[in-house]
Rosetta silent file (secondary structure, phi, psi, omega in degrees, C-alpha in Angstrom):
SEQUENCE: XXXXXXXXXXXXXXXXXXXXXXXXXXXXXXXXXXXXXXXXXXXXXXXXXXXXXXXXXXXXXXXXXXXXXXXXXXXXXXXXXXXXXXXXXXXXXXXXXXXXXXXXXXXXXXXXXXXXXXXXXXXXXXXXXXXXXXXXXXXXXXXXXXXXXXXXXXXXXXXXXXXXXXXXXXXXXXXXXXXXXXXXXXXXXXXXXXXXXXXXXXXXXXXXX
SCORE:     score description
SCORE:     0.000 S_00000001
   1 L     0.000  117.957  174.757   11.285    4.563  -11.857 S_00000001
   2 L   -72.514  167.268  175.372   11.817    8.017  -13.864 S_00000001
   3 H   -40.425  -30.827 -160.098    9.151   10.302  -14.669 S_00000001
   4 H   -65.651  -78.095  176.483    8.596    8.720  -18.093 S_00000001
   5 H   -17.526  -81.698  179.575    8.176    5.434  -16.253 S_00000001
   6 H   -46.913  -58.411  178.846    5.651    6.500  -13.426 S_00000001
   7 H   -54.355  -29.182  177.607    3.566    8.220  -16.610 S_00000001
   8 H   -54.450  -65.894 -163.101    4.146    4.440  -18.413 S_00000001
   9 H   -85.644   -9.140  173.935    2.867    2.965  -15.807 S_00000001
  10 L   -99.766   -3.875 -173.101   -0.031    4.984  -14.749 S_00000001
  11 H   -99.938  -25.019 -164.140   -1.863    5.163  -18.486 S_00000001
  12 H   -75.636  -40.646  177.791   -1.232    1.047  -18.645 S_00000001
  13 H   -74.973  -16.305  163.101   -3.044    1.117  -15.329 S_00000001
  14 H   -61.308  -81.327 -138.638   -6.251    3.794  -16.798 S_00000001
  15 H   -60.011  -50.019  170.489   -6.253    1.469  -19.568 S_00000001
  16 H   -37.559  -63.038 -154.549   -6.801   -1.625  -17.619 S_00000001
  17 L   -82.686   18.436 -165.036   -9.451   -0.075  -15.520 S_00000001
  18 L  -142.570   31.664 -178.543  -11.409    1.539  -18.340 S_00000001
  19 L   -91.051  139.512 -166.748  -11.287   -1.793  -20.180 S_00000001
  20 L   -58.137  -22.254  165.961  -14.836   -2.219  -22.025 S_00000001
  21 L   -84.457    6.365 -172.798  -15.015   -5.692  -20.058 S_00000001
  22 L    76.734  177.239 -150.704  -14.212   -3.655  -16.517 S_00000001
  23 L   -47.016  139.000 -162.489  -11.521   -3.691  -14.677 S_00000001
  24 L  -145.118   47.089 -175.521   -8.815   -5.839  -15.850 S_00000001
  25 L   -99.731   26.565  171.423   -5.863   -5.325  -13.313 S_00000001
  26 L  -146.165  157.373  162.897   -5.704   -9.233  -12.595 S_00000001
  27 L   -87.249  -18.321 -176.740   -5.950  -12.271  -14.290 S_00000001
  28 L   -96.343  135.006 -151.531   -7.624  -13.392  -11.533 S_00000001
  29 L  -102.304   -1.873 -166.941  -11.160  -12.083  -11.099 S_00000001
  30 L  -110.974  -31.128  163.615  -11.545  -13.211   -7.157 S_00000001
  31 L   -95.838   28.778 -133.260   -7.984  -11.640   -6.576 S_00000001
  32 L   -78.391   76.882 -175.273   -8.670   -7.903   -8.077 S_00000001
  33 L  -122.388  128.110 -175.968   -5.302   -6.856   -6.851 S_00000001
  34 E  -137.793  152.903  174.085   -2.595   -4.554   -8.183 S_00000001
  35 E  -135.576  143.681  172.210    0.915   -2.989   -7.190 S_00000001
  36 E  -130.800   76.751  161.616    2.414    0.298   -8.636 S_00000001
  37 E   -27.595  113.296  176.964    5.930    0.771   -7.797 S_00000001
  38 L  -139.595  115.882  177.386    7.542    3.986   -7.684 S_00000001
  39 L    -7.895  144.744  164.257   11.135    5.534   -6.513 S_00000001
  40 H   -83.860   -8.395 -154.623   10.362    7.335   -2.851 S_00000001
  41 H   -96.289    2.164  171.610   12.275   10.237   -3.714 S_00000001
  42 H   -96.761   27.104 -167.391    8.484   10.501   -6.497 S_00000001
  43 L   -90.729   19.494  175.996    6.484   10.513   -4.063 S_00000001
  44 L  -111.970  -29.340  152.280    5.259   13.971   -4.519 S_00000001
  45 H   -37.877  -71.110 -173.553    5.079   13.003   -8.527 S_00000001
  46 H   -59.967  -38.188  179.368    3.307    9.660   -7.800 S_00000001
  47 H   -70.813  -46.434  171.177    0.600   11.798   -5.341 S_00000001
  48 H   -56.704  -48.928 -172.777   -0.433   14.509   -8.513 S_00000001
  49 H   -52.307  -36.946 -178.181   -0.859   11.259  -10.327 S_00000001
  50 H   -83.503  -50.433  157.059   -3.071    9.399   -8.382 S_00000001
  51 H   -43.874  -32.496  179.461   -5.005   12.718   -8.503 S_00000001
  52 H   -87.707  -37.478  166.032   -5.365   13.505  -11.768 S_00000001
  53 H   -59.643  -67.542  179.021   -6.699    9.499  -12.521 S_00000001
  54 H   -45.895  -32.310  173.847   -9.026    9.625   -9.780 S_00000001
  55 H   -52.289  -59.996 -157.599  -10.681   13.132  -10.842 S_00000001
  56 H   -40.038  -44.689 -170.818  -10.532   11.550  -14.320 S_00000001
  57 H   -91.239   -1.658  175.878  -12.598    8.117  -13.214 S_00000001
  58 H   -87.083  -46.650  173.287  -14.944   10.072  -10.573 S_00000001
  59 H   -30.561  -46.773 -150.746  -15.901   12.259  -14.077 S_00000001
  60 L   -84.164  -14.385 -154.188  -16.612    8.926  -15.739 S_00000001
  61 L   105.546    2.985 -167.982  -18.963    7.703  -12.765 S_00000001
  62 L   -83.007  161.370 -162.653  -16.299    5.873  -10.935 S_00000001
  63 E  -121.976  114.807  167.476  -16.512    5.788   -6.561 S_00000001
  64 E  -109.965  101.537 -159.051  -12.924    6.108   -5.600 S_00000001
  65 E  -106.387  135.530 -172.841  -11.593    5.592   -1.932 S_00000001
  66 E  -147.815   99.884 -154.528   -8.050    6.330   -1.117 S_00000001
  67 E   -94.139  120.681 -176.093   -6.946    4.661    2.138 S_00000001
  68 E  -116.697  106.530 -175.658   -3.688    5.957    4.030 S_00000001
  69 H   -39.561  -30.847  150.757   -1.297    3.609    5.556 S_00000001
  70 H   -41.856  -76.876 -109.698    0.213    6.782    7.457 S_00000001
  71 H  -109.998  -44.134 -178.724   -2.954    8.010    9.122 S_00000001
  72 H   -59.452  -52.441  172.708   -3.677    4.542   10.178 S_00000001
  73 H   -64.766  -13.539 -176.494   -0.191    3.648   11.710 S_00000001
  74 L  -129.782   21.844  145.594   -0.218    6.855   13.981 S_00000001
  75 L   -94.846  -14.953  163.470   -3.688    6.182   14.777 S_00000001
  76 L   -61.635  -26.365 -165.566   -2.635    2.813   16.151 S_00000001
  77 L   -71.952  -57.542 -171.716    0.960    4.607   17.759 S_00000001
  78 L   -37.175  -21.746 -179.840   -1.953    7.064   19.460 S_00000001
  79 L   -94.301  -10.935 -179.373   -3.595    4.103   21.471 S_00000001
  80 L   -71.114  106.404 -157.159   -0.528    2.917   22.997 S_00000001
  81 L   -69.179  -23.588 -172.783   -0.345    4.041   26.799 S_00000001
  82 L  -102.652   37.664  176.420    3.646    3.455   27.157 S_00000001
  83 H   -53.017  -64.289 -160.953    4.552    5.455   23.976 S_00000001
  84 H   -45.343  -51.418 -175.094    6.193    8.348   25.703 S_00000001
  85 H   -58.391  -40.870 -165.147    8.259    5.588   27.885 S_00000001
  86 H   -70.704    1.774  172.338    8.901    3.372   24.849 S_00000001
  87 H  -100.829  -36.504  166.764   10.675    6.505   23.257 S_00000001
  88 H   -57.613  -30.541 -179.807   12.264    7.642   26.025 S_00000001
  89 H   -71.066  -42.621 -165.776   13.559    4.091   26.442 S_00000001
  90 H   -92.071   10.482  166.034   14.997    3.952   22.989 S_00000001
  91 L   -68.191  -27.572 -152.305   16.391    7.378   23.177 S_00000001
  92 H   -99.678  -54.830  164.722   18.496    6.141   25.772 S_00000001
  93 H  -101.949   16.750  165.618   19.963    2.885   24.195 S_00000001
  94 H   -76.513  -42.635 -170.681   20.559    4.011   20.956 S_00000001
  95 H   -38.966  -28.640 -176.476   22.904    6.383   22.895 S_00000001
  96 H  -106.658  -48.115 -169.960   25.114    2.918   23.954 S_00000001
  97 L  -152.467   94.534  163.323   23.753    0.593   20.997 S_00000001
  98 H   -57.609  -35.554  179.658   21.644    2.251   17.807 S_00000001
  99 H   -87.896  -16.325  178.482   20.826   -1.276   16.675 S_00000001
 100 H   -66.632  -42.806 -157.229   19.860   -2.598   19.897 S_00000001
 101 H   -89.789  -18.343 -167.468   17.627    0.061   20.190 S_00000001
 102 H   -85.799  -47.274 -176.671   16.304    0.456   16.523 S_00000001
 103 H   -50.240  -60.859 -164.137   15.405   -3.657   16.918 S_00000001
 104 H   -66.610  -16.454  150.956   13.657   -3.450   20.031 S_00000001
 105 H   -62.070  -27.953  140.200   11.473   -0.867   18.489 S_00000001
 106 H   -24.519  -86.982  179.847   11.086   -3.034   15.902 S_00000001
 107 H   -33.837  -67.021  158.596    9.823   -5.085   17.767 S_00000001
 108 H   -95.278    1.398  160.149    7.182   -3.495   19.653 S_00000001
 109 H   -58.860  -54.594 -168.889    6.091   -1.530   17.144 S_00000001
 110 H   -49.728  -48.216 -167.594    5.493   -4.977   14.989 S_00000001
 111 H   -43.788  -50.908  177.502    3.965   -6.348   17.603 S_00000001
 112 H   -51.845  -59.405 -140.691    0.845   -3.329   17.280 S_00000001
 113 H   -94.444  -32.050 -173.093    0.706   -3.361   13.484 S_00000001
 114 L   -50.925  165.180  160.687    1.234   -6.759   13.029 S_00000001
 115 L    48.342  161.547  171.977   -0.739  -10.074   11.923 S_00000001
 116 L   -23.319  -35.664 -173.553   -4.696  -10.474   10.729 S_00000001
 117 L   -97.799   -4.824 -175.566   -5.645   -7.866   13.995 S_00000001
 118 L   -72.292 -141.232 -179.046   -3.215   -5.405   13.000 S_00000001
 119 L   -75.393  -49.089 -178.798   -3.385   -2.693   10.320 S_00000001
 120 H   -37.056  -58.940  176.260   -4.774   -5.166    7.708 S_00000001
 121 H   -31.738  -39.029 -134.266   -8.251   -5.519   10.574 S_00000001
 122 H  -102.403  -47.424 -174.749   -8.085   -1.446    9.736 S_00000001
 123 H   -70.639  -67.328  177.002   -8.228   -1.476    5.872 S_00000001
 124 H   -20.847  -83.379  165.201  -10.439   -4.514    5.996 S_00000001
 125 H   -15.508  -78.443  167.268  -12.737   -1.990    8.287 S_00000001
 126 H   -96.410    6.160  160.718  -12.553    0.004    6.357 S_00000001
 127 H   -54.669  -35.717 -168.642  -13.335   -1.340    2.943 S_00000001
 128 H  -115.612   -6.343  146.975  -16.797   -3.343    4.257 S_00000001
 129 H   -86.364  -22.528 -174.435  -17.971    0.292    5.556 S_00000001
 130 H   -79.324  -22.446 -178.429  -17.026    1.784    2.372 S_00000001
 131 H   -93.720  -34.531 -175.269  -18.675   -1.045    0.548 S_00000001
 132 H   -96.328    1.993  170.532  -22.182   -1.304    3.105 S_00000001
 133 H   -86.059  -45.277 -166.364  -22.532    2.160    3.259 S_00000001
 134 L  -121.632   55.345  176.711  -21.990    3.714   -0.476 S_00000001
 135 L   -56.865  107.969 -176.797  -23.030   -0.066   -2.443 S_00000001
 136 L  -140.258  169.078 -166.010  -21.715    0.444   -5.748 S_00000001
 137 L   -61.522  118.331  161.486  -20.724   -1.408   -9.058 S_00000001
 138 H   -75.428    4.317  175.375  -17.630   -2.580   -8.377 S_00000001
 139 H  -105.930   36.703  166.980  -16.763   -2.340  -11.776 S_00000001
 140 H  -147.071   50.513 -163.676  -16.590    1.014  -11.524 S_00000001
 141 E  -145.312  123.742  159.764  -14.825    1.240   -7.640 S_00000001
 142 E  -132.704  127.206  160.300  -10.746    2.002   -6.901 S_00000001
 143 E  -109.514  143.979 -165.285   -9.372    1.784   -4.063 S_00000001
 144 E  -109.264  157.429 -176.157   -5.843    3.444   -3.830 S_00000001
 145 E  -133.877   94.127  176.247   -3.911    1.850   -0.279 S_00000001
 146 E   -97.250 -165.087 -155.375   -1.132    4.873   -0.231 S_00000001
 147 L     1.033   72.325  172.700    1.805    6.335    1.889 S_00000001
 148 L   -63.981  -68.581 -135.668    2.872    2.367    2.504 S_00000001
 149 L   -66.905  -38.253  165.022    6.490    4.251    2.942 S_00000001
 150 L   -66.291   20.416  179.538    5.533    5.208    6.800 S_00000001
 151 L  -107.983  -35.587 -176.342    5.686    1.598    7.646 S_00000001
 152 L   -63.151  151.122  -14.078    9.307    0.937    7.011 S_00000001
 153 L  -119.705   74.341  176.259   10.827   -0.320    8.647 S_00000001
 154 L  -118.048    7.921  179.373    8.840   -1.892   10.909 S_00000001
 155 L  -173.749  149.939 -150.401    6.143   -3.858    8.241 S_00000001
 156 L  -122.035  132.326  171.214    6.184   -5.156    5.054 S_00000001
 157 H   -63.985  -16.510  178.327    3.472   -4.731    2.306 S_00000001
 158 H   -64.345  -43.140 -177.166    3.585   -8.551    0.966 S_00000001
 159 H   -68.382  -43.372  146.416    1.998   -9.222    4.507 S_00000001
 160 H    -6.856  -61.715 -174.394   -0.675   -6.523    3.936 S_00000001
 161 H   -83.858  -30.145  179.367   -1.819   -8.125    0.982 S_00000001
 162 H   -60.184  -28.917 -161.259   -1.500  -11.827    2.474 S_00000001
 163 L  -109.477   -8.548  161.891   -4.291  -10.590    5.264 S_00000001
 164 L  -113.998    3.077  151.088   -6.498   -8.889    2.769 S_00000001
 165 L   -21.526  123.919  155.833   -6.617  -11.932    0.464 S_00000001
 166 L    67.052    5.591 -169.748  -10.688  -12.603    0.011 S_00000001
 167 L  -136.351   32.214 -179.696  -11.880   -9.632    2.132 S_00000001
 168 L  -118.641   22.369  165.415  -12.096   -6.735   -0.183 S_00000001
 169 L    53.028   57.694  175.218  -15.863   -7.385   -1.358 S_00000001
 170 L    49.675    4.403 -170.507  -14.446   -7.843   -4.948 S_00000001
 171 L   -92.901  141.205 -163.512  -13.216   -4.134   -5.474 S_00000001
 172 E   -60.319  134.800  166.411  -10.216   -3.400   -7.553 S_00000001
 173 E  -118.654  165.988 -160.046   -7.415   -2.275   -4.907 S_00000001
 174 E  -159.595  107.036  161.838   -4.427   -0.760   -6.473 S_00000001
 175 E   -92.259  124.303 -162.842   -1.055   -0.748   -3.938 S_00000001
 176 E  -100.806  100.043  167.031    0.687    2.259   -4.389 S_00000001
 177 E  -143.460  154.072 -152.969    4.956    1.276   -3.313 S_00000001
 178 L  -100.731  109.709 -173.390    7.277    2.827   -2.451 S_00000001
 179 E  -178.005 -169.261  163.143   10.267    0.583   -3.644 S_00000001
 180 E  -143.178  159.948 -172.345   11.964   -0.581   -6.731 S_00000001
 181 E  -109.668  129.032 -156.320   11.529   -3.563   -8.715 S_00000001
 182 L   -94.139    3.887 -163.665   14.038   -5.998   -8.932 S_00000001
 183 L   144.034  129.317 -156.450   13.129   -8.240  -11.653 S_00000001
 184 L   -39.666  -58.106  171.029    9.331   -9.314  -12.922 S_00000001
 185 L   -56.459  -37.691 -143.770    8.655  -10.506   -9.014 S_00000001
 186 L  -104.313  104.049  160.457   11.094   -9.347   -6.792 S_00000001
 187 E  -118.855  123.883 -152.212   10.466   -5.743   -4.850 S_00000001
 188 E  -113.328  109.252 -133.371   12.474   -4.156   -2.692 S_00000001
 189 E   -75.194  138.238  178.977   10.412   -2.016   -0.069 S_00000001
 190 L    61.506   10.280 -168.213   12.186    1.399   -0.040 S_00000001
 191 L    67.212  -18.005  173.098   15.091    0.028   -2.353 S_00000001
 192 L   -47.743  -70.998 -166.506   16.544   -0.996    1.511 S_00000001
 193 L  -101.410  149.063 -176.160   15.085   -4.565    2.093 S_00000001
 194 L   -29.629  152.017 -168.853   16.091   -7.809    0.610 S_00000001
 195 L   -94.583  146.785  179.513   13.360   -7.877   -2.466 S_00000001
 196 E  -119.336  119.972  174.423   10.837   -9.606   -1.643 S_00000001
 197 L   -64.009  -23.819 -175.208    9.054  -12.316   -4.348 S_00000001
 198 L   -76.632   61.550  174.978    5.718  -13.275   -2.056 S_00000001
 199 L  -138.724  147.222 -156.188    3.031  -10.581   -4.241 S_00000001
 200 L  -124.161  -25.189 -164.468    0.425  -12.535   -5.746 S_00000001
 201 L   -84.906  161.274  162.798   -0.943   -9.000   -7.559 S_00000001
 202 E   -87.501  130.412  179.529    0.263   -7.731  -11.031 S_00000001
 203 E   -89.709  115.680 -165.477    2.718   -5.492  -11.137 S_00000001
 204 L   -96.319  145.386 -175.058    2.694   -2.272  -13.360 S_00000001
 205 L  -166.392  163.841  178.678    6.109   -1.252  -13.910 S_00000001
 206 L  -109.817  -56.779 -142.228    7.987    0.525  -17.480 S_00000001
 207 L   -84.224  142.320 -177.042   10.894   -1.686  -16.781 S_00000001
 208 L  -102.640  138.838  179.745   11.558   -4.502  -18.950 S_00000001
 209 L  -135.410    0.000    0.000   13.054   -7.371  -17.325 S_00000001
């Protein structure tokens, strides 16, 4: 997505949320779900953006929360007692076999991160203290779920959203990804993996397909 784009796509998404009936970034009013696609190499572009709307809607009265898929993923790496070995291990076979070794990290890595107890349990968390702590109209509540791009490539954002289905106390969430879009459905996490069609959310994108 060029600059143009990412500006396209961030006033379609203001407009939405500033709509005189509230927030209107679903059709579905039970699903209040969104995705905003953007190149990785904008991802210091896409971060002023997401600043300058949130100042804009905390002016208006809006409660904004901005949740980071980063800070979350190395607080999960941080609890893990055999890190040091599991790095040491895969230092060691990539030296004979880089894919053997990139897989099995895969692997256990997934394993942490993974399913309903995984990082989705963490966002979830935090979402129902940010909602029983600070109770506020949700039709004036964004939550941004950013730097998604430190997950590749061990987890995929379609699952993210499958595990936070129904648990987001009705507040507009807005997925910030890092990918390109392949076709009105189809996104392809980091431009890398096969695109994946399983998002349920509306997608703001400048490209016409």
């Amino acid at each position: 997505m060029s600059a143009t784009g990412l500006s396209h796509a961030f006033e379609a998404l203001k407009r939405d949320l500033l709509a005189d009936e509230g927030p209107r970034i679903s059709t579905m009013r039970n699903y209040r779900f969104a995705i905003l696609p953007y190149g990785p190499e904008a991802e210091f572009d896409l971060r002023k953006r997401v600043r300058q709307l949130s100042d804009d809607l905390k002016l208006r009265g809006w409660n904004v929360l901005e949740i980071s898929m980063q800070r979350l993923f190395l607080q999960r790496l941080k609890g893990v007692e055999s890190l040091d070995k599991l790095i040491a291990t895969e230092k060691r076979q990539f030296e004979r076999d880089p894919e053997r070794a990139l897989n099995r990290v895969k692997d256990q890595v997934g394993k942490l991160i993974s399913g309903e107890e995984g990082l989705a349990a963490d966002v979830v968390r935090i979402i129902e203290q940010f909602a029983d702590t600070q109770p506020h109209d949700t039709e004036k509540t964004l939550i941004w779920i950013k730097r998604v791009g430190a997950l590749y490539p061990f987890y995929r954002s379609s699952t993210l959203l499958k595990h936070l289905d129904g648990k987001t106390r009705q507040i507009p969430v807005v997925l910030l990804y890092p990918g390109v879009q392949r076709d009105k459905t189809a996104l392809s996490f980091m431009d890398e993996f096969e695109p994946d069609r399983d998002y349920r959310p509306r997608i703001y994108s400048s490209e016409a397909f």
